[in-house]
C-alpha positions as semicolon CSV with decimal commas, in nm:
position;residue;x (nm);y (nm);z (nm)
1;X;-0,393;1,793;1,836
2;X;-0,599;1,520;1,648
3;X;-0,881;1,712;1,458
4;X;-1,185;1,548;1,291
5;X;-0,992;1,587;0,988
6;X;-0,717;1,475;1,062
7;X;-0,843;1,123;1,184
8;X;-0,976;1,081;0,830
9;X;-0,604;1,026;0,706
10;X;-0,495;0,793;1,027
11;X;-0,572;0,400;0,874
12;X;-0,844;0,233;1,065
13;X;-0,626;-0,060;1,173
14;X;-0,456;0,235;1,402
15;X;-0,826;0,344;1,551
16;X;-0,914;0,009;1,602
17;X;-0,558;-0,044;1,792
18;X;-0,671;0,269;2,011
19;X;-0,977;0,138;2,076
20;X;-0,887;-0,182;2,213
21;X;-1,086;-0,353;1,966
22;X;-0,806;-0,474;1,787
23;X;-0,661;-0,642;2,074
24;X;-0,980;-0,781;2,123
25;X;-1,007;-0,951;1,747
26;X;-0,646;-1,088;1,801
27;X;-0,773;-1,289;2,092
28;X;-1,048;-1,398;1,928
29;X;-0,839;-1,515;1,645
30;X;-0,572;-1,684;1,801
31;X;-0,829;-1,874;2,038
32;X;-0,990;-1,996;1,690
33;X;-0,638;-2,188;1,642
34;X;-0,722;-2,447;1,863
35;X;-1,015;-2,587;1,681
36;X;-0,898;-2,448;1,338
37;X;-1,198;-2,255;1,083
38;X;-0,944;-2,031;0,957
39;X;-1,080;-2,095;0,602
40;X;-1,344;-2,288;0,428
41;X;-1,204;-2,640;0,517
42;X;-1,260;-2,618;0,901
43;X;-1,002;-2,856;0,961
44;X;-1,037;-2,812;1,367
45;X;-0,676;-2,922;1,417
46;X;-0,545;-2,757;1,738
47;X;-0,264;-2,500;1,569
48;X;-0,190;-2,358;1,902
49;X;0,018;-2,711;1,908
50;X;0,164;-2,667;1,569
51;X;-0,118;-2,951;1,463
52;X;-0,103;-2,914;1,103
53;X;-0,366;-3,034;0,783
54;X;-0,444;-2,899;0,454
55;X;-0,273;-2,550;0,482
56;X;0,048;-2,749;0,657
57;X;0,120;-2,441;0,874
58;X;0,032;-2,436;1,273
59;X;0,111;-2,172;1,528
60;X;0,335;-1,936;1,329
61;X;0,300;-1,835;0,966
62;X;0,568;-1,934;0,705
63;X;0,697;-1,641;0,485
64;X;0,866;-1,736;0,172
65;X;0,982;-1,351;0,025
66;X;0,878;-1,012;0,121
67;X;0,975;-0,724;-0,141
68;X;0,881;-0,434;-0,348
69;X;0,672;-0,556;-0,611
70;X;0,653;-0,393;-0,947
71;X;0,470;-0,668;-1,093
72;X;0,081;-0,553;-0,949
73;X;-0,169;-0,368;-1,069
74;X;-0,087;-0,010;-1,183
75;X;-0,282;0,129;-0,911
76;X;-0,087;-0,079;-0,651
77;X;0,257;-0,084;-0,753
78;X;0,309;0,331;-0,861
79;X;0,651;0,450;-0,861
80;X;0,754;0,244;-0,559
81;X;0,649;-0,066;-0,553
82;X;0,336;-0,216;-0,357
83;X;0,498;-0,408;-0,016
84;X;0,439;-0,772;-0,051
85;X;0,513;-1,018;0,169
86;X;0,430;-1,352;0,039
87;X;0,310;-1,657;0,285
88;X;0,407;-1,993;0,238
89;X;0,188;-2,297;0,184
90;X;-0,146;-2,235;0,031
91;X;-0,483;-2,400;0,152
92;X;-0,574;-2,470;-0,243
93;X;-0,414;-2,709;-0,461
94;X;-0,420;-2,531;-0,817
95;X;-0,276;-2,813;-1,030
96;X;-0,123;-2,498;-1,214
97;X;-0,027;-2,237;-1,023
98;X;0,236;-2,009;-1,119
99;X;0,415;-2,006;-0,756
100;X;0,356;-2,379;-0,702
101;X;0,738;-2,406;-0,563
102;X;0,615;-2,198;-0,248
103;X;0,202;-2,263;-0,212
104;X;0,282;-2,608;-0,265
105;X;0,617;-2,693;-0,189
106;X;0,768;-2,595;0,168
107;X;0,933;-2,261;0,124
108;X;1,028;-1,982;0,314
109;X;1,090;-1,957;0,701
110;X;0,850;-1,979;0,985
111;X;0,809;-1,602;1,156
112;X;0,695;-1,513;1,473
113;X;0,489;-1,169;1,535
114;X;0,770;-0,976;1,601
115;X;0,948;-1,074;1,254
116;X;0,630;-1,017;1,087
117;X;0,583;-0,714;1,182
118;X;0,938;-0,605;1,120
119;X;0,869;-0,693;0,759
120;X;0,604;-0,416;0,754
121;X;0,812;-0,193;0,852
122;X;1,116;-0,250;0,642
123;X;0,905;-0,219;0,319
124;X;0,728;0,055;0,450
125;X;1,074;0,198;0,483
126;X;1,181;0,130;0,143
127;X;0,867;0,350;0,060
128;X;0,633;0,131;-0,107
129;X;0,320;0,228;-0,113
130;X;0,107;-0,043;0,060
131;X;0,162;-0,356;0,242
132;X;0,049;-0,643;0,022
133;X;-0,018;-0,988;0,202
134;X;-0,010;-1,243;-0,039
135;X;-0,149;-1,572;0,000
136;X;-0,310;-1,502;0,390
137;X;-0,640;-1,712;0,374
138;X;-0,525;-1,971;0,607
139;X;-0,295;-1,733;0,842
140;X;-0,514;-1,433;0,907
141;X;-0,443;-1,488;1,286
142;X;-0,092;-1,460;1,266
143;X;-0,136;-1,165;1,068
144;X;-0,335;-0,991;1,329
145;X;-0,119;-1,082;1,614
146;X;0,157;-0,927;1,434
147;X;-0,040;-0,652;1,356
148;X;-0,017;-0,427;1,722
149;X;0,366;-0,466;1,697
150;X;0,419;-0,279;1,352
151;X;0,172;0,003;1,470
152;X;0,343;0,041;1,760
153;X;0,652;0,072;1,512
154;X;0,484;0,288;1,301
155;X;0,336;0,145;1,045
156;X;0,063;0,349;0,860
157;X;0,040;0,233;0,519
158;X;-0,278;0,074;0,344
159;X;-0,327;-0,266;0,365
160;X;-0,353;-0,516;0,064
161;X;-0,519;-0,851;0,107
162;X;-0,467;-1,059;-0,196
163;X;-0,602;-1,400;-0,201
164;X;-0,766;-1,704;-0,402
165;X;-1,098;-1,575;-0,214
166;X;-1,121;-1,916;-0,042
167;X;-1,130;-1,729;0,258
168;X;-1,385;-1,770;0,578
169;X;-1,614;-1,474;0,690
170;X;-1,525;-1,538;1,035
171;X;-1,170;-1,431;0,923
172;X;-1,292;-1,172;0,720
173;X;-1,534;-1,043;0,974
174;X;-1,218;-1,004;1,167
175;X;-1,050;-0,837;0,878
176;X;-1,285;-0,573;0,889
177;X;-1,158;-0,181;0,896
178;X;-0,830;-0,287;0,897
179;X;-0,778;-0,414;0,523
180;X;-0,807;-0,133;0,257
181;X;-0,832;-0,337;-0,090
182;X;-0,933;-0,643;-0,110
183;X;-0,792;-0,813;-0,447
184;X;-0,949;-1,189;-0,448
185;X;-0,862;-1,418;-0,745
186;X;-1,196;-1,561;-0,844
187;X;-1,099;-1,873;-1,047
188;X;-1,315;-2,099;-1,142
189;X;-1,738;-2,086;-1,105
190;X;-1,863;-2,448;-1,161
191;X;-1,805;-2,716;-0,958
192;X;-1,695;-2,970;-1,184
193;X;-1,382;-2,749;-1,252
194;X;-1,289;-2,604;-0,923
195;X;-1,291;-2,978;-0,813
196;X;-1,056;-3,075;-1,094
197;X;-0,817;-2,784;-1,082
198;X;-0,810;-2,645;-0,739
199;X;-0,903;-2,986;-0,527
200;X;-1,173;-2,805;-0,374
201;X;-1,507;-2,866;-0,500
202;X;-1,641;-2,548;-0,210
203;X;-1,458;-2,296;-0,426
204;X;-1,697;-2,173;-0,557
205;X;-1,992;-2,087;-0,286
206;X;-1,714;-2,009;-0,116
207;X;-1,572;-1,715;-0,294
208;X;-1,908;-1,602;-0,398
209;X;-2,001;-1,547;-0,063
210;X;-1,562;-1,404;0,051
211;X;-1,645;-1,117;-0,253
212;X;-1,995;-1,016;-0,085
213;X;-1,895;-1,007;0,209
214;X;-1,474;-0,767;0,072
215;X;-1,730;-0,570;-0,111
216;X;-1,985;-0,512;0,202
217;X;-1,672;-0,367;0,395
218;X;-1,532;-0,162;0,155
219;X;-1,721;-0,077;-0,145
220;X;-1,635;0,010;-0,520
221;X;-1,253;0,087;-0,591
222;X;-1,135;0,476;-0,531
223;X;-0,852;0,630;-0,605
224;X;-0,617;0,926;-0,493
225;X;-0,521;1,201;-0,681
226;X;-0,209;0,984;-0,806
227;X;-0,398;0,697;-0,935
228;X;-0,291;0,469;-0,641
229;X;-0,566;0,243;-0,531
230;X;-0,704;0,409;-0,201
231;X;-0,992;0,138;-0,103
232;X;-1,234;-0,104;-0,248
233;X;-1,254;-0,411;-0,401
234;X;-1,070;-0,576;-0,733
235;X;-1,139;-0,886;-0,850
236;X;-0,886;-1,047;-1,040
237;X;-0,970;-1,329;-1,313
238;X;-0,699;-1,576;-1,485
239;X;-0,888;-1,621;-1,794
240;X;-0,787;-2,045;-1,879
241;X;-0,787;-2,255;-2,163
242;X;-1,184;-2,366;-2,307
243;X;-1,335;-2,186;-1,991
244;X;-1,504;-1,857;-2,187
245;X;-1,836;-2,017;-1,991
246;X;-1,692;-2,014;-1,655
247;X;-1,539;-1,630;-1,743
248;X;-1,901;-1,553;-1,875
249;X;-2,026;-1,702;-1,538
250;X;-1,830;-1,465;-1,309
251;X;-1,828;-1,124;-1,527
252;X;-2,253;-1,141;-1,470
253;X;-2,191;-1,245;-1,090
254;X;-1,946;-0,943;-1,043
255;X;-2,194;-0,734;-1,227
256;X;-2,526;-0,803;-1,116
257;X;-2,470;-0,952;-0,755
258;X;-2,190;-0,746;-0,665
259;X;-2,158;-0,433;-0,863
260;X;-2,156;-0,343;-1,233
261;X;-1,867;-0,070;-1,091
262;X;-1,645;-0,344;-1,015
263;X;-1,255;-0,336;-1,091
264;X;-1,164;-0,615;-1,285
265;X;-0,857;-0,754;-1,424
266;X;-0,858;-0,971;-1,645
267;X;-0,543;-1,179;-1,664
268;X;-0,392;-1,332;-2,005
269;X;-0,109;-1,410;-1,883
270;X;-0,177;-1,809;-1,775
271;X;0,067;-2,025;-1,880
272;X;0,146;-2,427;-1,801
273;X;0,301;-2,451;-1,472
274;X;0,274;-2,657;-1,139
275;X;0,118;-3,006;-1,161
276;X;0,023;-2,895;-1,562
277;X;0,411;-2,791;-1,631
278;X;0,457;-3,164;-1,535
279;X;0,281;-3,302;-1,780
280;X;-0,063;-3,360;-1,607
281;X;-0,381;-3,235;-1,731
282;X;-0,315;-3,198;-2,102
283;X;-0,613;-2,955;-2,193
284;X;-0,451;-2,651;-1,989
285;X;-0,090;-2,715;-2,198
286;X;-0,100;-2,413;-2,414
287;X;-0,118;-2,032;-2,378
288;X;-0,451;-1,780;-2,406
289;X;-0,479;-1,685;-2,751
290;X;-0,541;-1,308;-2,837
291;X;-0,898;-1,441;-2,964
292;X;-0,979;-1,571;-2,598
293;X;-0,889;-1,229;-2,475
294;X;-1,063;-1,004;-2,708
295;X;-1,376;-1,265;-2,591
296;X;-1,330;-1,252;-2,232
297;X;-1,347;-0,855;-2,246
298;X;-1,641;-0,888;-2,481
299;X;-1,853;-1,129;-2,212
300;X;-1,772;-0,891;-1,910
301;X;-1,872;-0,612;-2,130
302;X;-2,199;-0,790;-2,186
303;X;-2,244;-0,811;-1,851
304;X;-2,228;-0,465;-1,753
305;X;-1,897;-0,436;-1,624
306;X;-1,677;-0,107;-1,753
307;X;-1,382;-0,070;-1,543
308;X;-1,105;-0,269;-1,607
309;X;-0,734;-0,320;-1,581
310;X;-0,567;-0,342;-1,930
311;X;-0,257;-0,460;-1,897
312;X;-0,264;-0,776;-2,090
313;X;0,044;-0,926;-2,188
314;X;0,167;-1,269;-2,325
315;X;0,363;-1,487;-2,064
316;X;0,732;-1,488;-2,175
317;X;0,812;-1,812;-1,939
318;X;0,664;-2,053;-2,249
């Protein structure tokens, strides 16, 4: 018998699959293929013919590795690893990202639902402790389709969504009670930059408005009674080379428009790779100094945020 109680425990992707509503929000999302909005660019290439433009996937999703990752957040990854499955092709163009040879490069294999959802289930299997999509802005359809088959197989772990935050709300409207955490990137705040670095002078407004709109679903970031992330929002930030401003920037956003309670991480661990590791853009050649660090932590202080993830550590691929 399913108790009042006990429905607190079942994920809400599974209620909405009950419902019908989920079936409902796959339709919806697949018929958005033809005239593609997926994300930000609203390319309006029909993907339901494998038409293809900035993001360079159509109908199916590409998957270039799906594991247990002991590489995330504390709170993710716990004793068994946090389940991601990372999608191919990105719809950014960070001149230097640190998986350039699949967001940029083609990588991977195209997946239908089916295979998809089998991936789930494997790595919920393998008993990690949430299912991690990495890299979904510009596939959340696929995602959902895929979705139905791995409940029906079972699948009842929390659900990661880990992006650049150059997401749509239509998508994430979609999104909503079925992801858990929400973990956007928020990379650069002016303008000037995101144009240079990630080709996308709409960053920005963009992921401003993708972090209002994680943190209106699901709030601050809880815990269980192991430490493992349960639901909420955490914001990661790469802190980069002569960008303390654009740092400062986001730690007062985070604080004052979204919550001074947010999780952040701040990330040392940049290092010169992608379009950078080929000799392009000369002012992001060198590492984060300990000084930068100690002065990113020192900003988001000043802006009121508290809670953050310490694991700062020198890259070791320099």
């Amino acid at each position: 018998m399913v108790t009042a109680t006990s429905r607190k425990t079942i994920p809400g992707y599974v209620l909405l699959y009950e419902s019908g509503e989920l079936e409902r929000r796959v339709e919806e999302a697949l018929a958005s293929l033809a005239h593609c909005r997926v994300c930000p660019w609203n390319c309006e290439v029909n993907r339901l013919r494998d038409e293809k433009k900035v993001c360079r996937t159509g109908r199916y999703a590409r998957v270039a590795s799906y594991f247990p990752h002991f590489g995330e957040e504390d709170c993710l990854r716990g004793w068994r690893g946090s389940g991601t499955i990372f999608f191919a092709w990105c719809n950014l163009r960070c001149v230097f990202c640190q998986n350039y040879d699949i967001s940029q490069q083609e990588a991977g294999v195209e997946v239908r639902p089916e295979q998809l959802a089998a991936m789930m289930l494997e790595l919920q299997a393998m008993g990690c402790h949430n299912i991690n999509w990495v890299t979904p802005e510009h596939v959340v359809p696929q995602i959902l389709e895929a979705l139905p088959y791995a409940i029906r197989g079972g699948l009842r772990l929390p659900i990661v969504y880990n992006t650049s935050a150059f997401d749509s709300l239509e998508s994430l409207r979609l999104l909503e009670g079925i992801v858990d955490i929400y973990m956007p990137d928020f990379k650069y705040w002016s303008v000037e930059k995101a144009k240079r670095y990630l080709k996308s002078p709409a960053y920005p407004a963009a992921a401003r408005a993708a972090i209002k709109e994680m943190h209106r679903q699901v709030g601050d970031l809880t815990f269980d009674e192991h430490g493992l992330a349960r639901r909420g929002l955490l914001v990661r930030h790469l802190v980069m080379p002569d960008a303390l401003d654009e740092t400062r920037a986001i730690m007062h956003f985070l604080a004052t428009e979204i919550s001074p309670d947010t999780y952040v991480n701040l990330m040392g661990q940049y290092y010169p790779a992608g379009k950078v590791a080929q000799g392009k853009y000369p002012e992001l050649r060198r590492l984060i100094t300990p000084q930068e660090m100690a002065a990113a932590f020192q900003v988001a202080r000043e802006a009121g945020l508290h809670r953050f993830d310490r694991r700062w550590r020198r890259p070791v691929r320099w």
